[in-house]
C-alpha positions in Angstrom: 43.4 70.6 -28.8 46.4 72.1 -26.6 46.2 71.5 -23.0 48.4 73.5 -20.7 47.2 72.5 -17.4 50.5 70.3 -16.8 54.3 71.8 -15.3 57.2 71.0 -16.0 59.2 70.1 -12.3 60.7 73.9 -12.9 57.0 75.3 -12.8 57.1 76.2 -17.0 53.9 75.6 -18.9 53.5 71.4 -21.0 51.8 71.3 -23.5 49.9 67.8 -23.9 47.6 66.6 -27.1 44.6 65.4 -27.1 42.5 64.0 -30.5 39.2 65.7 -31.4 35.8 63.9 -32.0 34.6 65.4 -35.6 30.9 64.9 -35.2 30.6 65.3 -39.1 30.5 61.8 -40.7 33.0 61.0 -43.6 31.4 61.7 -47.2 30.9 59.2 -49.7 33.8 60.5 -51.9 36.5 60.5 -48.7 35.5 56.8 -47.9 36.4 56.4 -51.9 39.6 57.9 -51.2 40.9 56.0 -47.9 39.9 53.1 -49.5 41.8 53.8 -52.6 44.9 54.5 -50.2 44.6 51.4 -48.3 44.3 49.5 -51.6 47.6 51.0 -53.1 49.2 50.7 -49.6 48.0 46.6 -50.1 49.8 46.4 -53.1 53.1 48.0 -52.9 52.1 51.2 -54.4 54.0 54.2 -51.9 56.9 55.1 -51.6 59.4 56.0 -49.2 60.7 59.5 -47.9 63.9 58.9 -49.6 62.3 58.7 -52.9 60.3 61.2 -52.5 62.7 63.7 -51.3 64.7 62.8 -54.4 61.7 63.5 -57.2 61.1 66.5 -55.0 65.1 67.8 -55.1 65.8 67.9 -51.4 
C-alpha cells in the first residue's frame, strides 16, 4: 500500500510503504515450498546474481 500523505521540504508528493496483513492463511502446499527453500538455502543450494545473470545471458 502507497501512502502519499508525506512532502518533500519543496511541497512534492512521498511516497512511503507500508506491508499488508493477508488474512488468508498459507496452504499446506506453500508451507511445503518455503520449507523446501529454507532447506536448500541450509545447505548451500542458491546461487548468486552473478551466476544467474550468466545462465540467463545478461
Amino acid at each position: 500500500m502507497v501512502n502519499y500523505r508525506r512532502r518533500t521540504p519543496a511541497g512534492r508528493k512521498s511516497a512511503s510503504c507500508s506491508s499488508a496483513v493477508d488474512p488468508e492463511p498459507l496452504s499446506s502446499v506453500e508451507k511445503e515450498a518455503i520449507e523446501e527453500s529454507l532447506e536448500d538455502i541450509k545447505h548451500g543450494r542458491v546461487y548468486t546474481l552473478e551466476e544467474v545473470k550468466k545462465e540467463l545471458g545478461f
